[in-house]
N, C-alpha and C positions, 0 to 999 in steps of 0.2 A: 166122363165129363162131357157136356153137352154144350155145345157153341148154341150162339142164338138163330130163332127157328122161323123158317119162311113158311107162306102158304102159299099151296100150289093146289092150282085142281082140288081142294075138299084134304088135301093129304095136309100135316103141321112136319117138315121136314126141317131137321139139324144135323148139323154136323158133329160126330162123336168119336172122340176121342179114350182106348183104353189099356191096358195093359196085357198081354199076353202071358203067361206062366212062365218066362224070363224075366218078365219086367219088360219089356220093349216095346215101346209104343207103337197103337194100331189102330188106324182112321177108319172112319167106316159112315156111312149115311144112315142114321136112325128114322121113320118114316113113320107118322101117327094119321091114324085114319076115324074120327069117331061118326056113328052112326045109328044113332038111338041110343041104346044100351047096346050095341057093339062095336067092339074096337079092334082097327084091323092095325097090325105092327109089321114092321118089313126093315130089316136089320143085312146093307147093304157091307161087307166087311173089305176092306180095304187091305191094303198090302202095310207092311213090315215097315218101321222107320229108323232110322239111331235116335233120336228126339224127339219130346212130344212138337217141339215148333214144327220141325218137318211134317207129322204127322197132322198135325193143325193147319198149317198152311193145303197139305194134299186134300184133308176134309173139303173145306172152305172152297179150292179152286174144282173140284168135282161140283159140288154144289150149283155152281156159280153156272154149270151148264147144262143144269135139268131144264128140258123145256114143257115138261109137260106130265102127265098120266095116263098108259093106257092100262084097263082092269084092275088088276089088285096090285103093280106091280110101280116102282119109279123107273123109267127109264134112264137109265145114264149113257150120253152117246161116249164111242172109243174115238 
């Protein structure tokens, strides 16, 4: 599931939310990059939740602190 999606830098980023092969939800930064007819993806995966809310709210505040892009990659500071 796909929260709604910012533009940064040339990049269409959202936060995503899925399921692991328990069922246990897992956030993670989805990153779309298009460029002609190429499209560049970057699939940031996040840590383990008990809930998708936890897992929704971790997406969301990662998010919330990208400042920018350098090359292919999002940066997320620690």
């Amino acid at each position: 599931m796909d929260m709604p999606m910012r533009e940064i830098d040339g990049w269409t980023v959202s936060a995503h939310v899925e399921t692991d092969e328990k069922g246990k939800p897992v956030a993670g930064i989805l990153s779309r990059r298009l460029e002609g007819r190429a499209r560049h993806m970057l699939w940031l995966r996040g840590f383990k939740f008990r809930n998708e809310r936890e897992a929704r709210e971790h997406a969301e505040r990662v998010i919330t602190k990208i400042r920018g892009v350098t090359g292919e990659g999002v940066p997320i500071p620690s």
